[in-house]
C-alpha positions as CSV (number, residue, x, y, z in Angstrom):
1,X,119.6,10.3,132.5
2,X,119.4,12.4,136.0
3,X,118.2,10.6,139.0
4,X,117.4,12.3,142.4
5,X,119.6,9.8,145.1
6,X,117.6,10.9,148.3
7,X,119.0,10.2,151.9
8,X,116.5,9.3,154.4
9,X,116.4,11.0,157.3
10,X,117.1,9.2,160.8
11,X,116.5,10.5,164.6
12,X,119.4,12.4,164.7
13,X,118.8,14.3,161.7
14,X,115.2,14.5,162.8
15,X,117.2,16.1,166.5
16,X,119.2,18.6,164.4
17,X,122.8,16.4,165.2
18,X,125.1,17.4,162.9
19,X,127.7,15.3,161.5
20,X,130.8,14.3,163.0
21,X,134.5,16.1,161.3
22,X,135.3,12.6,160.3
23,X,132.1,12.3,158.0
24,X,131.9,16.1,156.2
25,X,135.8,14.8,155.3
26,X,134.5,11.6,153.8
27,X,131.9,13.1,152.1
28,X,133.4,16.1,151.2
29,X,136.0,13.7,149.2
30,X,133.3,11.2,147.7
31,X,131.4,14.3,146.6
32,X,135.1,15.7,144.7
33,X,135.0,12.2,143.3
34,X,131.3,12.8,141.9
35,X,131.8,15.8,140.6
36,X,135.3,15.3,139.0
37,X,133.4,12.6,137.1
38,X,130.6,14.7,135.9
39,X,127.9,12.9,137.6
40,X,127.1,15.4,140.5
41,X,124.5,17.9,139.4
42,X,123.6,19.2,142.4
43,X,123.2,18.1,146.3
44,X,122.4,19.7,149.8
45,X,121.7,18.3,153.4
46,X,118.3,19.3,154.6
47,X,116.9,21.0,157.9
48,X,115.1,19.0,160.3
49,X,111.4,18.4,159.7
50,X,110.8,20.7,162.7
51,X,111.5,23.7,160.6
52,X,109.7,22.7,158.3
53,X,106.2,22.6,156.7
54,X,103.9,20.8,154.6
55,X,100.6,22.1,152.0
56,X,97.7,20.1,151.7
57,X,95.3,20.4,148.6
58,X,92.1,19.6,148.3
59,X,90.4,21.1,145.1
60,X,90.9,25.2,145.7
61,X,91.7,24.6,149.2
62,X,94.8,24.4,151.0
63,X,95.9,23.5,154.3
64,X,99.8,24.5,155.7
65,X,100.8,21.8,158.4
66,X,103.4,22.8,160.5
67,X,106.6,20.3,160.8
68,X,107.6,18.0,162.8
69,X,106.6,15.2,160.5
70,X,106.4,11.4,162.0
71,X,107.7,8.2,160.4
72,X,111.1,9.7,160.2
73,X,112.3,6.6,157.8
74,X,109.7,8.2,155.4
75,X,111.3,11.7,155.9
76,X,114.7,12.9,153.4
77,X,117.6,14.4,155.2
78,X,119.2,15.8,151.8
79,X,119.6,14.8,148.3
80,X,121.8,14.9,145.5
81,X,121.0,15.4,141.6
82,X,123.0,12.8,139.5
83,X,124.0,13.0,135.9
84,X,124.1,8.6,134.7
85,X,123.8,6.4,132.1
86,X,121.8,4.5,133.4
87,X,120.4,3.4,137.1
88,X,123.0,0.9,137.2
89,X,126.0,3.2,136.7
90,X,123.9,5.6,139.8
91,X,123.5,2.4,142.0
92,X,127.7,2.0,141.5
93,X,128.3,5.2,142.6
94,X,125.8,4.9,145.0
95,X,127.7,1.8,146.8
96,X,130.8,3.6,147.3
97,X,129.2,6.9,149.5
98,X,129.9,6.8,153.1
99,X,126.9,6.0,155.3
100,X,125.6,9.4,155.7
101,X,124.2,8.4,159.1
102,X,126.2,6.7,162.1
103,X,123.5,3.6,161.8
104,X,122.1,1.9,159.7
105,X,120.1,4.0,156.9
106,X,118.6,3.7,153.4
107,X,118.9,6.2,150.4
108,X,116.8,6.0,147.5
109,X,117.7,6.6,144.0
110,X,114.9,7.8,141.6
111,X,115.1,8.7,138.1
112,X,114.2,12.5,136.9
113,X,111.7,12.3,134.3
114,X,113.0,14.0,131.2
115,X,110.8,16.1,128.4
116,X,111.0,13.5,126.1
117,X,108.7,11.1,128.6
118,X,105.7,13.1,128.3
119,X,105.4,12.5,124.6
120,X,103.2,14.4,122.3
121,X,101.4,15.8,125.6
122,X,104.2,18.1,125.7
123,X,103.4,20.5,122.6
124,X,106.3,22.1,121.6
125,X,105.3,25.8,123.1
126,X,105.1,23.8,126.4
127,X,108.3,22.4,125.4
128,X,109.4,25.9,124.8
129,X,107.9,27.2,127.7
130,X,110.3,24.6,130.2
131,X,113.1,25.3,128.5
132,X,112.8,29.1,128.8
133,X,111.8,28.4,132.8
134,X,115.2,26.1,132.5
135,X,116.9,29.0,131.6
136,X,115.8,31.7,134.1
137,X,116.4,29.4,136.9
138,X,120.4,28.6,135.9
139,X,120.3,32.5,135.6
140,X,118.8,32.8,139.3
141,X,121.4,30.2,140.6
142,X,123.6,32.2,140.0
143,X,122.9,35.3,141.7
């Protein structure tokens, strides 16, 4: 199972304060530890709000908001993409990260769904179709 573990944004990530030596080292080590164990997939910090943007649809039309957002414990400050058995074994690993934030935060862990969930709505040329996309996009990773 993959799970998106998303760490919510705070006022200093929202104020583009980047983290202190002591944290990049702790995390820097507890991501090692992930990866070593084959459970890290993939994970990044993200830019403030302020650089970013959001698209509203509405039938054919769409509508580009321009950041910052508000309700900042709604926002995510970066992610990682887990590889677990199950959402216990990601809520154990979870436990031992260092607080990504100097206060007090929340990060939420979500499972991926997989091709298998969509059932017989997934045809297999649609099936064929992701896994082609799949692919292409390890391909573009690594360029």
């Amino acid at each position: 199972m993959r799970f998106m573990v998303i760490v919510k944004a705070s006022k200093d990530s929202e104020a583009s304060v980047m983290p202190d030596q002591a944290l990049l080292e702790a995390m820097g080590k507890y991501n090692e530890e992930l990866v070593k164990a084959g459970v890290m997939l993939a994970g990044e910090g993200l830019h403030p709000t302020s650089k970013g943007k959001r698209v509203r649809f509405s039938g054919k039309q769409r509508t580009v908001i321009d950041g910052p957002f508000a309700e900042t414990k709604e926002l995510a400050a970066g992610f990682w993409i887990w590889q677990c058995r199950s959402m216990d074994e990601a809520v154990e690993w979870l436990k031992k990260c260092p607080n990504p934030h100097p206060d007090e935060c929340e990060v939420e862990i979500r499972q991926i769904f997989e091709s298998e969930d969509f059932g017989e709505a997934l045809t297999p040329e649609l099936r064929a179709q992701e896994d082609r996309m799949r692919e292409e996009a390890r391909r573009n990773e690594k360029k």
